[in-house]
C-alpha positions in Angstrom: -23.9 33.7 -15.8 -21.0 31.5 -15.1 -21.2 27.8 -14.2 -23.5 24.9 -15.6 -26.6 23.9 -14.4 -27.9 20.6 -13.8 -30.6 20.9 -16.2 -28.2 22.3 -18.6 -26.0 18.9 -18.7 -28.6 16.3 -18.6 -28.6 15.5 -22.2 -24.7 14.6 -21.8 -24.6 10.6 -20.8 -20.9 10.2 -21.4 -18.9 13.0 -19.3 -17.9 10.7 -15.4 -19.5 7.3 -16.5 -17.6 5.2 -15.3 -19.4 2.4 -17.1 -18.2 3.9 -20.5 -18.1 1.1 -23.2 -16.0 1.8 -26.2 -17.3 1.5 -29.6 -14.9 -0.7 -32.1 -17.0 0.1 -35.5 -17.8 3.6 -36.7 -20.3 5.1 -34.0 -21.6 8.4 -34.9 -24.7 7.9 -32.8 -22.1 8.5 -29.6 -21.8 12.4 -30.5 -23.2 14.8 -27.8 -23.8 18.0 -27.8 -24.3 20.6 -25.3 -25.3 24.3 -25.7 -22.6 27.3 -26.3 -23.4 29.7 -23.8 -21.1 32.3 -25.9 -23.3 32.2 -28.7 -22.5 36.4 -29.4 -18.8 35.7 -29.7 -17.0 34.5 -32.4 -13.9 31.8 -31.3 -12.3 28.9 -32.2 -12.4 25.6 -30.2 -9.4 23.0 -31.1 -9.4 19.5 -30.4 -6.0 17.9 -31.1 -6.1 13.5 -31.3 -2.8 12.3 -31.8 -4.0 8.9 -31.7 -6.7 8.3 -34.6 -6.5 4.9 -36.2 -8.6 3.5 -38.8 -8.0 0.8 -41.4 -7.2 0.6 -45.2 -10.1 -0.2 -46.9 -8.2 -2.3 -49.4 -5.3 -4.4 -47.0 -6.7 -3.9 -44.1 -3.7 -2.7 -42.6 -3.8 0.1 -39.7 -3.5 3.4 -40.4 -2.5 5.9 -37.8 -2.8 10.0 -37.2 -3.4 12.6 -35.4 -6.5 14.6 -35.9 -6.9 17.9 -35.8 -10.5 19.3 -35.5 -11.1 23.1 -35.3 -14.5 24.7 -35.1 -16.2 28.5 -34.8 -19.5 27.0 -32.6 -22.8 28.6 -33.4 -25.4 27.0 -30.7 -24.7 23.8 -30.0 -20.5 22.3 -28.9 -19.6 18.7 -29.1 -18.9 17.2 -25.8 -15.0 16.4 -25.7 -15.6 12.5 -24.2 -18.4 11.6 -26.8 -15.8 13.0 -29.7 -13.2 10.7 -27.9 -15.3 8.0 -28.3 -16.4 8.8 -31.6 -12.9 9.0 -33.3 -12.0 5.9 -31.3 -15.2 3.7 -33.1 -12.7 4.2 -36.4 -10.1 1.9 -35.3 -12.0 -1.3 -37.1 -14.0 1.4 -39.9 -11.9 0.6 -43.5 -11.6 4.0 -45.4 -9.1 6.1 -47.3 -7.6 8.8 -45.3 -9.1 11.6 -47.7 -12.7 10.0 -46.9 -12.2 10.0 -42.8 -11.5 13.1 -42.4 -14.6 14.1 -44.5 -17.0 11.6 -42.6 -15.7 13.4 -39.2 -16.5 16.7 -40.8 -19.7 16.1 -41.8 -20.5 14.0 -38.7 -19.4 17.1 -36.6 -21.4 19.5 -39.2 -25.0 17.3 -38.5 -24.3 17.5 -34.8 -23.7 21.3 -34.3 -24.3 23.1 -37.6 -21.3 25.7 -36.8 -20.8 28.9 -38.3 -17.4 27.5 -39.3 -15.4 23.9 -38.9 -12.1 22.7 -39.9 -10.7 18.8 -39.6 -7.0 18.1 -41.1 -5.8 14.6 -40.5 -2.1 14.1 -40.6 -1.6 10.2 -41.0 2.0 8.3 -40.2 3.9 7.3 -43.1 3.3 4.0 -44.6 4.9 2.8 -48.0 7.0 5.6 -47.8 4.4 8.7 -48.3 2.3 10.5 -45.8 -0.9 11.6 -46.5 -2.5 15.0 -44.9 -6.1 15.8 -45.9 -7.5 18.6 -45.0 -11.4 19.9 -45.6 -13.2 22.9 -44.3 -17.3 24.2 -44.0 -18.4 27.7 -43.5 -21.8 28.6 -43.2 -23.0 29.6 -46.5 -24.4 32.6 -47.3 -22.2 34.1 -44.5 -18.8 35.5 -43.5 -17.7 32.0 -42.7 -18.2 30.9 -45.9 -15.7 33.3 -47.0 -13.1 32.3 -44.5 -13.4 28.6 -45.5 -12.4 29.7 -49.1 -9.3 31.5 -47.8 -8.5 29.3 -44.9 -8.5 26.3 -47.7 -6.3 27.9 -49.6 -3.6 28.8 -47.5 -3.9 26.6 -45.0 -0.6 24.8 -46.1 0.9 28.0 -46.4 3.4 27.6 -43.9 4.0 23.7 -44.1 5.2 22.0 -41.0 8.9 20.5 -40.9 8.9 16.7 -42.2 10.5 14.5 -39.8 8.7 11.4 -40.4 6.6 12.2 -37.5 
């Protein structure tokens, strides 16, 4: 059946409010979820933030990057306004860029338990040195876990050119 149903989309709060109030300290609780009606098919959804910020946990000084969140869905999809939101409550949260992308992850993990998930965080220079961590999940005990192993180690592979972004 194509479409959505009323009754299908009345868990999501976010999607057209026009009252939206944006979160300035790390929000997880905003995450919604909605059901995959593709559950039978395997396929990748990509979400690509260019404008993530958070702050150093040290200087407090701003960090900038773009996000990039891939995921193999299972049962349950995260609603594209509430991850919006989500990434945005980072802008006042102080953490290294290694532990943000992590936090996403498993953030993103609790929420929809896919078969398979992805989040690489490409960060502006500062100092003179970018840093890009990347982490992956597959379900264990299953093909996905598998492709985790071999999407984490070649995911570099074929690195991008640097151009200071």
């Amino acid at each position: 059946m194509s479409g959505r149903q009323q009754e299908e989309m009345q868990d999501l709060t976010l999607l057209g409010n026009q009252g939206t109030k944006y979160p300035f300290n790390y929000a997880p609780e905003v995450l919604e979820s909605f059901d995959n009606k593709h559950p039978y098919r395997d396929y990748f959804v990509k979400f690509n933030c260019p404008e993530f910020t958070s702050l150093c946990p040290i200087t407090g000084q701003p960090d900038f990057a773009t996000i990039y969140i891939s995921y193999i869905p299972d049962v349950k999809m995260v609603e594209s306004k509430s991850l919006k939101l989500y990434l945005f409550s980072f802008r006042n949260h102080g953490d290294f860029h290694e532990d943000c992308v992590n936090i996403i992850m498993n953030d993103l993990i609790k929420l929809m338990d896919p078969r398979y998930i992805e989040v690489w965080g490409k960060f502006t220079p500062r100092g003179g040195i970018s840093i890009d961590p990347y982490c992956n999940y597959g379900k264990p005990g299953t093909k996905y876990e598998q492709l985790a192993e071999q999407r984490l180690f070649n995911h570099d592979l074929y690195p991008e050119k640097v151009d200071n972004r």
